[in-house]
C-alpha positions as CSV (number, residue, x, y, z in Angstrom):
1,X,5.9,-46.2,-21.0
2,X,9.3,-46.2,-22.5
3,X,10.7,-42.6,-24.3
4,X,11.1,-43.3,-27.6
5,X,13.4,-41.9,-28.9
6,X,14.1,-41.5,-33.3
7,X,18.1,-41.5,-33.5
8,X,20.5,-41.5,-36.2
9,X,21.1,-45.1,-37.3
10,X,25.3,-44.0,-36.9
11,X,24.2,-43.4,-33.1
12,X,21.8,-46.1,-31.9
13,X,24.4,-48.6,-31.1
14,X,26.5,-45.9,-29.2
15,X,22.7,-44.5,-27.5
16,X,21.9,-48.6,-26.5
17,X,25.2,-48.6,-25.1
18,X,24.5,-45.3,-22.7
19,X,20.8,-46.3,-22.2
20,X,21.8,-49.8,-20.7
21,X,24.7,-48.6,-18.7
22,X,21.9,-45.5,-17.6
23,X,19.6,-47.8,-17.2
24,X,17.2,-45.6,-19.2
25,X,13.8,-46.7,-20.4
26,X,14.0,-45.9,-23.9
27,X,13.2,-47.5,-27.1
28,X,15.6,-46.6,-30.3
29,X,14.2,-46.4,-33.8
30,X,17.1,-46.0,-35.4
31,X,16.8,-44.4,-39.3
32,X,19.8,-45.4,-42.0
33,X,22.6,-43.7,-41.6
34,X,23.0,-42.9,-45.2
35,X,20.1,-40.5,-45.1
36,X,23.5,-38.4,-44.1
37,X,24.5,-38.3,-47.9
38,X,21.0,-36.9,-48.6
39,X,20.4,-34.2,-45.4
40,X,17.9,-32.6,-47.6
41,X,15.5,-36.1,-46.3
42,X,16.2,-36.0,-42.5
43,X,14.1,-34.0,-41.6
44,X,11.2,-35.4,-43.4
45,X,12.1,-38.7,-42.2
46,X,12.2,-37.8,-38.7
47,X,8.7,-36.2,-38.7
48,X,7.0,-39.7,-40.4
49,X,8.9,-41.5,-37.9
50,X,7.6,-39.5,-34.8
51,X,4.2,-39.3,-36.6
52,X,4.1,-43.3,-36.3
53,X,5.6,-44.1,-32.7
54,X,4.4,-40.7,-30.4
55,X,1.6,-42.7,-30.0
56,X,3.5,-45.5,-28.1
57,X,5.2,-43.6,-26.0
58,X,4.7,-41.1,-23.0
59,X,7.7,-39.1,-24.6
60,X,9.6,-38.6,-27.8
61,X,12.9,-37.2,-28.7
62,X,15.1,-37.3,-32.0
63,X,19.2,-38.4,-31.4
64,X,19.9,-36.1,-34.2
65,X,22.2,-33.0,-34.5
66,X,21.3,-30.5,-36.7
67,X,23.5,-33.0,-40.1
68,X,22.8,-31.1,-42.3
69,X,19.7,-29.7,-42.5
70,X,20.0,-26.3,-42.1
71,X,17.3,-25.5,-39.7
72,X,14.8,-28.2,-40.9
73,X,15.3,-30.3,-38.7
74,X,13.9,-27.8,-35.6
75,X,11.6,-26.8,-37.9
76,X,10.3,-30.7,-37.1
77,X,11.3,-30.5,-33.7
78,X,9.0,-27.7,-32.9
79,X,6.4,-29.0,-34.5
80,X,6.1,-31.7,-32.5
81,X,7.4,-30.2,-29.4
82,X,10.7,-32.5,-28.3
83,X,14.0,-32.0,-28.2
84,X,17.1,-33.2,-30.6
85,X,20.4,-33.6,-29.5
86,X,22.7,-30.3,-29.8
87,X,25.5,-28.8,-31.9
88,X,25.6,-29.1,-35.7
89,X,26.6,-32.6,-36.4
90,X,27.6,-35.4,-34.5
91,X,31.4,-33.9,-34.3
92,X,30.5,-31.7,-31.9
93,X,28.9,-33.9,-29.5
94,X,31.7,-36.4,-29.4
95,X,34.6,-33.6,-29.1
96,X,32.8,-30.9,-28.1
97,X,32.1,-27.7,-30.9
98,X,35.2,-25.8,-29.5
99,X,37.5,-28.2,-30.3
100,X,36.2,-28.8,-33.7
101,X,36.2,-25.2,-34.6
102,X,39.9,-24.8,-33.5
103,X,40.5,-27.8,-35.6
104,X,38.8,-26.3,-38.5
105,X,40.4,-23.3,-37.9
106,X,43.6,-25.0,-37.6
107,X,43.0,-26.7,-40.9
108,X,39.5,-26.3,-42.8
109,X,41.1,-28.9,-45.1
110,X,40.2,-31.8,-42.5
111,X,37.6,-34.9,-43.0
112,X,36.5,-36.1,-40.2
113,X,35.6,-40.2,-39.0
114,X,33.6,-41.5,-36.2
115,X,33.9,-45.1,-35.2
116,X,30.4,-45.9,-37.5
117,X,32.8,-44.4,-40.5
118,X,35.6,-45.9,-40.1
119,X,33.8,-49.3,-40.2
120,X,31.6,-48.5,-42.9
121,X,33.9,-46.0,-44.6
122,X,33.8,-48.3,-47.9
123,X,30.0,-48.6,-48.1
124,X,28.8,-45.1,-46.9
125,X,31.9,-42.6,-48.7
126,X,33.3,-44.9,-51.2
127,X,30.4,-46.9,-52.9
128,X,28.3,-44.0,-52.3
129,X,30.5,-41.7,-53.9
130,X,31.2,-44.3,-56.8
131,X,34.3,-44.4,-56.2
132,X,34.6,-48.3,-55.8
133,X,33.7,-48.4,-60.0
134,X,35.4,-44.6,-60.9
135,X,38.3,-44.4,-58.8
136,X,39.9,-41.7,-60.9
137,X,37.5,-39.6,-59.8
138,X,39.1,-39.7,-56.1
139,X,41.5,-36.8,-56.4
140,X,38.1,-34.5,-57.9
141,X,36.2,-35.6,-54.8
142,X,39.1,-35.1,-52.1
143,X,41.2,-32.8,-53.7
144,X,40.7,-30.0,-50.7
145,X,40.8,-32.0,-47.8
146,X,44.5,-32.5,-46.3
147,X,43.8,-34.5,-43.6
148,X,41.6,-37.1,-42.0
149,X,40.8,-37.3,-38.3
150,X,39.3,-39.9,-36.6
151,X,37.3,-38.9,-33.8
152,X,37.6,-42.1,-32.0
153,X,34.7,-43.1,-29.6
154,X,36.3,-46.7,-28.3
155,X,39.6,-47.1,-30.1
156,X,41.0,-50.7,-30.9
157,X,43.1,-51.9,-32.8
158,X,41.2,-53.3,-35.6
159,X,39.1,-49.6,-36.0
160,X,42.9,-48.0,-36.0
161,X,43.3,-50.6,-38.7
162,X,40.6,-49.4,-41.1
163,X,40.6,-45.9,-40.0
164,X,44.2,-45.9,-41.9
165,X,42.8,-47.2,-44.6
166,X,39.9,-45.1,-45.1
167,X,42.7,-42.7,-44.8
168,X,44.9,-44.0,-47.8
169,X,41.9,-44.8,-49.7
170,X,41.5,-41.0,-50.0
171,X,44.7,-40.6,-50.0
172,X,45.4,-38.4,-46.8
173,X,47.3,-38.5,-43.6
174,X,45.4,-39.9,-40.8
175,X,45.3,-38.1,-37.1
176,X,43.9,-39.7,-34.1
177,X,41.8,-38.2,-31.0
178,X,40.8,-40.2,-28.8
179,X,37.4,-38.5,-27.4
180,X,35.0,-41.2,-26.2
181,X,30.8,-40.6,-26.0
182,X,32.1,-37.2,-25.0
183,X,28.8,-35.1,-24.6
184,X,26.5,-37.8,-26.3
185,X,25.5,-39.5,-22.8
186,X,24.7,-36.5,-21.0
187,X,22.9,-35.1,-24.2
188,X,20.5,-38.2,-24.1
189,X,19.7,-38.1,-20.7
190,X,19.3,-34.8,-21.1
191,X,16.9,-35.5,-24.2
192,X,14.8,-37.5,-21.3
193,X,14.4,-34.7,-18.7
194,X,11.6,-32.8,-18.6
C-alpha cells in the first residue's frame, strides 16, 4: 500500500514532482493552501484528514512545517504517531533555516515568495487581504516590510515576471534567490523511512 501522505496544497505539485522523479509510492491529499491565512485551522484540518485516509494506507505522514501553528500541529502529529516535515515554515525547507535567519537578521523587514506565491500572489495576499476592493489600505498592511524575496524553486521567466509584480503591487523592491526543492526532497523521503 501507498504512504499517504496529507501535504500543504502550496507543496503537492512540488512533492508529485520529487515523488515521480523518486519513484516513491505515495498518494498526496493535498489541503488549500489558504488554510495558511487562517494557521489557527491547520492543525485541525490535518487531524480529520488523517482520521479519513490512515485507513488506506500502510503509512501516513503530513508535508507540513510547523505554518503557523505554534505547536499544534505536533500536538496532531503525536497523536497519531507520524512525522511532518521540519523547520517552521516552508522557508526553511527551501533555503534552509540558517539562511533565513541571517536574512531576517539582515532585514526583519523582508516578505518572502515561493513559486505557489508568486503565481497566486493576487488571489492568496491581495483578494485575501482585500486589497483588490481597498487598495488604500496597502501602505497599513505593508508598511513594515522593506523588501520582498522570492525564494525561487524553478525560476523562469514568466514567475520573474509576476514575482516583480507582486513586488510593486506592495510596493517593495524585489530580491531573487535562486534555491531550488532545497531540503524538501530529502525531507519527504525522509517522511517515508521508518
Amino acid at each position: 500500500m501507498s504512504v499517504g501522505v496529507v501535504a500543504c496544497g502550496a507543496l503537492a505539485t512540488h512533492i508529485a514532482d520529487i515523488a515521480e522523479a523518486e519513484s516513491l509510492d505515495i498518494t498526496i491529499y493535498p489541503l488549500p493552501p489558504l488554510l495558511h491565512n487562517r494557521p489557527e485551522k491547520i492543525a485541525g484540518e490535518v487531524d480529520s484528514l488523517l482520521t479519513e485516509i490512515k485507513g488506506k494506507h500502510s503509512k501516513c505522514a503530513v508535508a507540513y512545517a510547523d505554518c503557523g501553528t505554534y505547536g499544534a500541529l505536533d500536538t496532531v502529529i503525536a497523536t497519531h504517531g507520524v512525522k511532518r516535515l521540519g523547520g517552521n515554515h516552508c522557508y526553511d525547507i527551501f533555503a534552509g533555516s540558517k539562511k533565513i535567519e541571517e536574512i531576517m537578521e539582515s532585514d526583519a523587514g523582508t516578505y518572502f515568495l515561493t513559486d505557489f506565491l508568486v503565481k497566486s500572489f493576487h488571489r492568496s495576499v491581495m483578494v485575501e487581504l482585500g486589497l483588490d476592493k481597498r487598495p488604500e489600505l496597502r501602505d497599513d498592511y505593508f508598511k513594515n516590510y522593506s523588501r520582498v524575496i522570492w525564494l525561487a524553486q524553478q525560476p523562469s521567466k514568466e514567475l520573474e515576471e509576476l514575482a516583480a509584480q507582486a513586488a510593486a503591487s506592495i510596493g517593495l523592491p524585489l530580491e531573487i534567490q535562486n534555491v531550488g526543492y532545497g531540503q524538501l526532497a530529502q525531507q519527504v523521503k525522509e517522511l517515508l523511512s521508518n
